[in-house]
VOPAGU-2260 file (C-alpha; in pm, 1 decimal, decimal comma):
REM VOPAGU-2260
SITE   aa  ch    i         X         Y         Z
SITE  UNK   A    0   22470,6    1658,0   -2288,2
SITE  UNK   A    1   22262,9    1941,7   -2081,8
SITE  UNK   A    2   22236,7    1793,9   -1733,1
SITE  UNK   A    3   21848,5    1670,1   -1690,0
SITE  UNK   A    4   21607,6    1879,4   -1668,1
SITE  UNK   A    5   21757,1    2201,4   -1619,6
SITE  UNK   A    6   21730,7    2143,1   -2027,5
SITE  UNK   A    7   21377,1    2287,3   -1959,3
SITE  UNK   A    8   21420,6    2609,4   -1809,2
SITE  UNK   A    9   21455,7    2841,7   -2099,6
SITE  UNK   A   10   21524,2    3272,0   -2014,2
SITE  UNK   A   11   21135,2    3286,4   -2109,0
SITE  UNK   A   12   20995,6    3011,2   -1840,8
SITE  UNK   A   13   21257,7    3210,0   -1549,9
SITE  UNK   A   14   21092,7    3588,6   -1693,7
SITE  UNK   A   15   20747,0    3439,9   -1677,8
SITE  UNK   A   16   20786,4    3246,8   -1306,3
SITE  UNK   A   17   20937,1    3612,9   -1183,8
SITE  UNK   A   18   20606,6    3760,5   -1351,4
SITE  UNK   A   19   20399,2    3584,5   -1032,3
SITE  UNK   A   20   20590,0    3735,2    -796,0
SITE  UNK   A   21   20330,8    4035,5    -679,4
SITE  UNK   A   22   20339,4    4105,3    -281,4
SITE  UNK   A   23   20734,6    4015,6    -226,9
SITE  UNK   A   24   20658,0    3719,7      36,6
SITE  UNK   A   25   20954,5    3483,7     105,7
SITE  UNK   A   26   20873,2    3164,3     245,9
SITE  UNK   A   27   21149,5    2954,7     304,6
SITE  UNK   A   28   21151,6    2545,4     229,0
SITE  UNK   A   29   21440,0    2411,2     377,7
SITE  UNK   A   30   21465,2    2290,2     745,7
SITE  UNK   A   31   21713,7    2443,9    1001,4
SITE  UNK   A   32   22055,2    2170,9     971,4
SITE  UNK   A   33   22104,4    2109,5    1392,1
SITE  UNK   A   34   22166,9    1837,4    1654,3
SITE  UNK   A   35   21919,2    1600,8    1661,8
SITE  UNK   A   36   21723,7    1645,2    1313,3
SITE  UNK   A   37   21611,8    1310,1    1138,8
SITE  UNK   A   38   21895,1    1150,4     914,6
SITE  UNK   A   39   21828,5     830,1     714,7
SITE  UNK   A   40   22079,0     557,8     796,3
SITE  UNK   A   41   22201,1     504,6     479,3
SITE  UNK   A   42   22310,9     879,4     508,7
SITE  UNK   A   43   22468,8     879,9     837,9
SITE  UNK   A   44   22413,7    1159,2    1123,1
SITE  UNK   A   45   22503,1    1519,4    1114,1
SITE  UNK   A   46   22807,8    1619,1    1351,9
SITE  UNK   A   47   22885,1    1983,7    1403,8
SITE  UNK   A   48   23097,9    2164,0    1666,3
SITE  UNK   A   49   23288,3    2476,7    1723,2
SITE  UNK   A   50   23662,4    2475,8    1569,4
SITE  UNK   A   51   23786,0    2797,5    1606,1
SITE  UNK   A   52   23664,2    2981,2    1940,0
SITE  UNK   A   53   23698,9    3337,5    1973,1
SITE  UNK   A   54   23986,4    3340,6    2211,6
SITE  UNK   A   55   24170,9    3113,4    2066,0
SITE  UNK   A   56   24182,0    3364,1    1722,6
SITE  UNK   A   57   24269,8    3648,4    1995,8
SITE  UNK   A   58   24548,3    3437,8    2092,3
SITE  UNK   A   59   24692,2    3363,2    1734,4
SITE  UNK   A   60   24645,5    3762,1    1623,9
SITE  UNK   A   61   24742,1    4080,6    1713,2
SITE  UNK   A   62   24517,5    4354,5    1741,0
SITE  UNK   A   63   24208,7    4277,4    1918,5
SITE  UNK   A   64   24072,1    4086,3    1597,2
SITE  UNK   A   65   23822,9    3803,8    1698,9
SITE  UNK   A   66   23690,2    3551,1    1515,4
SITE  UNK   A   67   23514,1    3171,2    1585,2
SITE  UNK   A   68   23431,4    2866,8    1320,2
SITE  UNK   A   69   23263,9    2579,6    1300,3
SITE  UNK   A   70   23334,6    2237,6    1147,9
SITE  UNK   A   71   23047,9    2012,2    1021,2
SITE  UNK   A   72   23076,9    1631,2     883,3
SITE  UNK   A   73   22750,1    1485,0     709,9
SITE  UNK   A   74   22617,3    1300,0     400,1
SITE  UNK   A   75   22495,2    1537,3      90,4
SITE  UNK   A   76   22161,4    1424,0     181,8
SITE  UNK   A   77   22145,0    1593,6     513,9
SITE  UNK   A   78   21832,2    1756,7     559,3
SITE  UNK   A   79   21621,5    1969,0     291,3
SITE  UNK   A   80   21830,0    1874,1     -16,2
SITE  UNK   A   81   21829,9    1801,6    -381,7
SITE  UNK   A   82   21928,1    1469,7    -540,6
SITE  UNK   A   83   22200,5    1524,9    -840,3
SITE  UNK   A   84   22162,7    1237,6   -1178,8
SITE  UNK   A   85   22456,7    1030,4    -978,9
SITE  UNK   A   86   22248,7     968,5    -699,1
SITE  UNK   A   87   22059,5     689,3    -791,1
SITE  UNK   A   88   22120,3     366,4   -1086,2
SITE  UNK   A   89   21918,6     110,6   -1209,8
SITE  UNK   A   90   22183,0    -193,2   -1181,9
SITE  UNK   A   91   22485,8     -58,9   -1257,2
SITE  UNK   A   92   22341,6     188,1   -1509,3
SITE  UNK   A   93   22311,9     601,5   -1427,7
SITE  UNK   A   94   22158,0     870,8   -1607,2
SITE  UNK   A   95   22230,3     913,0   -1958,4
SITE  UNK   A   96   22349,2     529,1   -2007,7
SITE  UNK   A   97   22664,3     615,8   -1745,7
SITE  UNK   A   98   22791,6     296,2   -1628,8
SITE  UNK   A   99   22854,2     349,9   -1287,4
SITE  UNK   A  100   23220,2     151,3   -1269,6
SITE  UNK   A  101   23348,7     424,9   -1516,6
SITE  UNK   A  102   23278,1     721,2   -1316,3
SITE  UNK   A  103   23272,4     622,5    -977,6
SITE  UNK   A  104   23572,6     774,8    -723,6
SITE  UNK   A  105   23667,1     833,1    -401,8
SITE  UNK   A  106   23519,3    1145,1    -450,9
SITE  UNK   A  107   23184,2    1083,2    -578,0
SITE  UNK   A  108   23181,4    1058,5    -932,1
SITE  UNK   A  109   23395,1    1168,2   -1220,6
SITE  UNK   A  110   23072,5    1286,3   -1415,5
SITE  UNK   A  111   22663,4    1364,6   -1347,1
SITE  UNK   A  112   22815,8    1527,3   -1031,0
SITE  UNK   A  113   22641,6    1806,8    -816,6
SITE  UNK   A  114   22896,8    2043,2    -984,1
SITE  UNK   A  115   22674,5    2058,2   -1267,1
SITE  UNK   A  116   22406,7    2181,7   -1096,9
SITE  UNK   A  117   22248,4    2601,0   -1194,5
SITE  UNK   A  118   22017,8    2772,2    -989,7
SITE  UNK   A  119   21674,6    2654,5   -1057,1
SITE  UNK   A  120   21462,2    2945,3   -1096,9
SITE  UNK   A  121   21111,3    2857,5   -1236,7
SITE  UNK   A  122   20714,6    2816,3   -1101,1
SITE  UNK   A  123   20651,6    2636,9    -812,1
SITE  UNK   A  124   20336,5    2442,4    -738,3
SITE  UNK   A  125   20221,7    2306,0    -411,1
SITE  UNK   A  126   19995,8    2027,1    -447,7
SITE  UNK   A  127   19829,7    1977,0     -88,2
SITE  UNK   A  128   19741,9    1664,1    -141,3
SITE  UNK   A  129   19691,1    1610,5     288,9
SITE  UNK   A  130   19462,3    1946,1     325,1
SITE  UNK   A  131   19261,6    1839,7      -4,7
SITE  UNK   A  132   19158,1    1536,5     168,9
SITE  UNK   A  133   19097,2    1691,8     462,2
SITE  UNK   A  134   19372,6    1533,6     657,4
SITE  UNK   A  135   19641,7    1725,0     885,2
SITE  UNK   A  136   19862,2    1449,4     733,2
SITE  UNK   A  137   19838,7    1142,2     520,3
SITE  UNK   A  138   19846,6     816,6     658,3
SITE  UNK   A  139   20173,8     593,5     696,5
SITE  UNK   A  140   20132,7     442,8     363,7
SITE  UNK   A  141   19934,0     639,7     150,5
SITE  UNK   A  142   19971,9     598,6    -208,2
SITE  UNK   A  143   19923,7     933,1    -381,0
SITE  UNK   A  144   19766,9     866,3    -707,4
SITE  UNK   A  145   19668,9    1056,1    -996,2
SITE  UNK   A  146   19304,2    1106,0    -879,3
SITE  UNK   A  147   19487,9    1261,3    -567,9
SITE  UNK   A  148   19634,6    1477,8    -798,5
SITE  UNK   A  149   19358,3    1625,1    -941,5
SITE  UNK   A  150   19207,9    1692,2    -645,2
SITE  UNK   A  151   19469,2    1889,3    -520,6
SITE  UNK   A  152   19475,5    2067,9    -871,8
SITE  UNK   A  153   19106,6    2227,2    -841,1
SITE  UNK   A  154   19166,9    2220,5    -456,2
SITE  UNK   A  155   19457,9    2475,8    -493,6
SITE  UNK   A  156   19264,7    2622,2    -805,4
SITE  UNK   A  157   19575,3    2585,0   -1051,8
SITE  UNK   A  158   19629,3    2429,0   -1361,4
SITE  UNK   A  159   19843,9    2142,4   -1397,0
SITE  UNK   A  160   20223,6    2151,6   -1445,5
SITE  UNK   A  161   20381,2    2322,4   -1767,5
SITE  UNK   A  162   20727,2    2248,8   -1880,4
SITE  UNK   A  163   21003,0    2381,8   -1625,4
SITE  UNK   A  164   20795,4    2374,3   -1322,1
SITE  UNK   A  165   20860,0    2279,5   -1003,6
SITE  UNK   A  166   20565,1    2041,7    -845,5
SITE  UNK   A  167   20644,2    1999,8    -461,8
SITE  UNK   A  168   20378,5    1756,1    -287,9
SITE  UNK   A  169   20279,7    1825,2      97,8
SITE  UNK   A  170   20166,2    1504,2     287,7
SITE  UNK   A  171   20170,3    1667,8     620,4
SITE  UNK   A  172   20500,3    1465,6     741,3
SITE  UNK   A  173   20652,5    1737,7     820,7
SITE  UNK   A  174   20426,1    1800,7    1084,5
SITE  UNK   A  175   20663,8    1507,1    1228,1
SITE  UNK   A  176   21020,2    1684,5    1219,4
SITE  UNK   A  177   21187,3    1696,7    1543,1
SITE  UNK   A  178   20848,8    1583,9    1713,5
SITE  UNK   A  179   20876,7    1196,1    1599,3
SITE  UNK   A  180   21183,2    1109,4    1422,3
SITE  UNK   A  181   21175,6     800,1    1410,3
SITE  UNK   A  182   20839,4     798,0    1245,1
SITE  UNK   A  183   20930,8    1059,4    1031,1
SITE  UNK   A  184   21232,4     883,9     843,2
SITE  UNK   A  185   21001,6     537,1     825,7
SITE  UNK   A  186   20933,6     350,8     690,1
SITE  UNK   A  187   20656,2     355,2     596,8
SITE  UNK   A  188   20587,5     662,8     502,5
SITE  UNK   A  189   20352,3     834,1     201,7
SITE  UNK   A  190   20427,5     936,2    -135,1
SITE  UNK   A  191   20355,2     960,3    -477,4
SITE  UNK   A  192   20305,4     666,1    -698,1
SITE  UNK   A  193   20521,6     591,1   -1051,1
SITE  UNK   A  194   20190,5     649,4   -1255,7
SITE  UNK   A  195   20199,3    1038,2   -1091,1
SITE  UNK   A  196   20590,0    1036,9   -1144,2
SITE  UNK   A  197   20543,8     913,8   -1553,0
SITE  UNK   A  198   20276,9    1207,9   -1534,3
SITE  UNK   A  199   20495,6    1477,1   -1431,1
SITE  UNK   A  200   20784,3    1323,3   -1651,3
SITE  UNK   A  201   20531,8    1350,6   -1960,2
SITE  UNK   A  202   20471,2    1768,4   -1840,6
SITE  UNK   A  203   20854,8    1763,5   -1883,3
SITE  UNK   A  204   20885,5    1924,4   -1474,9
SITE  UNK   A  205   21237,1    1992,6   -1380,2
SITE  UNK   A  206   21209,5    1948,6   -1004,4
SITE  UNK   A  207   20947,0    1676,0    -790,9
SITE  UNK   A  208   21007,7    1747,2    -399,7
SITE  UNK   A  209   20785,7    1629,4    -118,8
SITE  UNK   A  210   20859,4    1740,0     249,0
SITE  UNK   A  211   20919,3    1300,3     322,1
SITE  UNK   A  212   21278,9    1159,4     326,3
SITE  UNK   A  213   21184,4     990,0     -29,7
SITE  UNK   A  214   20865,2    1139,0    -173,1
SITE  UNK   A  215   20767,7     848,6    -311,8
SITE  UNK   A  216   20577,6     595,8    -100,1
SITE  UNK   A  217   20782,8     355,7     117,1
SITE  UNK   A  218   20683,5      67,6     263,2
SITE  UNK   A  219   20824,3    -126,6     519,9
SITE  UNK   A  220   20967,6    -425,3     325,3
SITE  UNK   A  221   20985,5    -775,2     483,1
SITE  UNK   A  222   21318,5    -974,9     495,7
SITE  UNK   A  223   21494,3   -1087,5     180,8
SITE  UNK   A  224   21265,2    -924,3     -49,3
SITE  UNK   A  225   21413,1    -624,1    -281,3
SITE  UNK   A  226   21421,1    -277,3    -207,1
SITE  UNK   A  227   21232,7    -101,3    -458,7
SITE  UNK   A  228   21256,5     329,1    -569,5
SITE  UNK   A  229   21044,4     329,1    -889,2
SITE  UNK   A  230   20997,5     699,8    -883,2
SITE  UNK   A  231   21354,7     759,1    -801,7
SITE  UNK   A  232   21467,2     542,9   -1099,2
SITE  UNK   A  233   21217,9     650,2   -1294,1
SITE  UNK   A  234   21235,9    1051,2   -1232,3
SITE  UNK   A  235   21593,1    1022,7   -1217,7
SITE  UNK   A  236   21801,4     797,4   -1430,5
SITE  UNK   A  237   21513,7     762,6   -1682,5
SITE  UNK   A  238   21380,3    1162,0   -1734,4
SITE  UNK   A  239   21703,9    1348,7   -1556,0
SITE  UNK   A  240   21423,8    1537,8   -1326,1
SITE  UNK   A  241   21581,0    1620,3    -973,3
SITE  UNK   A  242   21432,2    1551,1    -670,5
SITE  UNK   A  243   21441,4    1749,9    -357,2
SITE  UNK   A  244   21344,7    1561,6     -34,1
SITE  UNK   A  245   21279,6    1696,0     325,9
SITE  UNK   A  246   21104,0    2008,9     239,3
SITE  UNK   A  247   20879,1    2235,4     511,3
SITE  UNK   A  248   20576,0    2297,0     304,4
SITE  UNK   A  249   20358,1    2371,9     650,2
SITE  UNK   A  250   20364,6    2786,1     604,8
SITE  UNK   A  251   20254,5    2734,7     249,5
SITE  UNK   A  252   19998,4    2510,8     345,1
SITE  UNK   A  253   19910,6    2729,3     602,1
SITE  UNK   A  254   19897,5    3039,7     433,5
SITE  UNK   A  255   19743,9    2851,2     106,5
SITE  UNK   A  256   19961,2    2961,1    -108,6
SITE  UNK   A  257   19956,7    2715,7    -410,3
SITE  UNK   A  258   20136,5    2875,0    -679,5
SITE  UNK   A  259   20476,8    3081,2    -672,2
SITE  UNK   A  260   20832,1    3210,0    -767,2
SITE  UNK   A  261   21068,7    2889,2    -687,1
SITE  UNK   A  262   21426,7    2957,8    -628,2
SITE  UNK   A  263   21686,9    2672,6    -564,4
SITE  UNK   A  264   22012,6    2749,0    -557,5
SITE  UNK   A  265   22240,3    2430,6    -493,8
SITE  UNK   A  266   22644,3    2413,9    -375,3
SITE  UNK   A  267   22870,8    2281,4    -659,2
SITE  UNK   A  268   23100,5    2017,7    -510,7
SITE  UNK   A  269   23226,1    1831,1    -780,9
SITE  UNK   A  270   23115,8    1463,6    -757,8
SITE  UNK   A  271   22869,6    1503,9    -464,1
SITE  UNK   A  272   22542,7    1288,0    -502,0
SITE  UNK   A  273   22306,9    1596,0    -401,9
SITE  UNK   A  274   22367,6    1901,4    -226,8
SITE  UNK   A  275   22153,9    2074,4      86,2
SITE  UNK   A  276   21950,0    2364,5       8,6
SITE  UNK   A  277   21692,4    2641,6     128,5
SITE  UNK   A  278   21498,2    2671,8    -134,1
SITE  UNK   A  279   21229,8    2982,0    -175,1
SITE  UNK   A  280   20908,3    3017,2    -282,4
SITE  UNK   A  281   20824,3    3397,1    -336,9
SITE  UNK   A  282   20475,7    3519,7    -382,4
């Protein structure tokens, strides 16, 4: 079984995405991993400190060699990252019809792990959905919709989504990163609605990202009622189409750059749930 939608990315779609690439302008996606960035609590925090220190390699070599290391401990969901098919189940069920009691481990999973993962190289589309309407950023708990969609479409001036592509939504929330944290991980907080994520499924997309923790819309739920990830089921465990959460869209949006060279290169640890990345866009 090919794993999701990297199914979609034939040699033709990665010639034709390197095609747009005209001026050689790198903009880079992924927020800087340091103390103090917003972590969901279902993730945990990110701890890093120095190891290895200079002179303490000085004292276990000869010959003037120096060298220093860090050590870091955090969830596969730290910062800008991309969510592999284990990541998310509807009941006990994961992509493909996996049942999650045969393939779970103290390492992750046995299958659908982040080890399967290939760089994505394809076209990348930012949909501005917060500068279309005329908004720095979106409110708490927008809903983006379809019609939201379309006006970003003729906003940006591109057509929609072609099989392969990457469609990354900017709400503005990342206006929030290391200003208001708290805010910033929610919820609530805005994102796309299933009727967009069924949309994108049906232009067979291989990557939806959105620079919120989620990307879809999250509300703040009241006590004892169920938590609910439509998209994430849906987009997921449904159509195998990875998600990549915590992006910095702001220079794109800045710049208005709308349509580009996407490059996604994620680490292969074998059972991980998703894996952090600095994805590209090249123009």
């Amino acid at each position: 079984m090919a794993y999701g939608a990297l199914d979609y990315l034939s040699e033709s779609k990665v010639a034709l995405s390197v095609s747009l690439v005209k001026r050689g302008r790198i903009y880079q996606l992924g927020w800087i991993l340091e103390d103090g960035i917003p972590t969901h609590p279902f993730h945990g925090p990110l701890f890093y400190l120095t190891f290895r220190r200079v002179k303490d390699s000085l004292r276990m070599w000869r010959g003037g060699f120096g060298a220093m290391n860090i050590r870091m401990e955090m969830s596969d969901h730290t910062g800008t990252h991309i969510d592999a098919l284990n990541h998310v189940s509807i009941g006990n069920r994961l992509y493909g019809g996996a049942v999650v009691d045969e393939i779970e481990s103290e390492r992750g999973t046995m299958k659908l792990g982040a080890e399967n993962f290939q760089p994505i190289v394809t076209r990348g589309i930012l949909l501005d959905v917060a500068a279309s309407r005329g908004r720095d950023i979106l409110p708490d708990d927008y809903l983006v919709t379809m019609e939201d969609v379309r006006q970003a479409l003729r906003f940006g001036g591109i057509g929609e989504p072609s099989e392969g592509d990457a469609v990354l939504f900017r709400t503005g929330w990342g206006r929030l990163w290391g200003q208001d944290n708290r805010r910033y991980i929610g919820p609530p907080m805005p994102g796309i609605s299933l009727e967009v994520a069924k949309w994108l499924s049906s232009r067979r997309v291989t990557v939806v990202g959105g620079d919120t923790p989620s990307v879809e819309r999250i509300l703040a739920e009241p006590p004892d009622t169920p938590h609910e990830e439509p998209v994430h089921q849906h987009l997921i465990v449904e159509k195998g189409i990875f998600m990549v959460e915590n992006l910095n869209l702001e220079e794109l949006s800045r710049d208005r750059v709308y349509q580009f060279l996407f490059i996604c290169c994620p680490l292969r640890v074998r059972g991980a749930t998703a894996s952090p990345v600095n994805p590209v866009a090249i123009v």
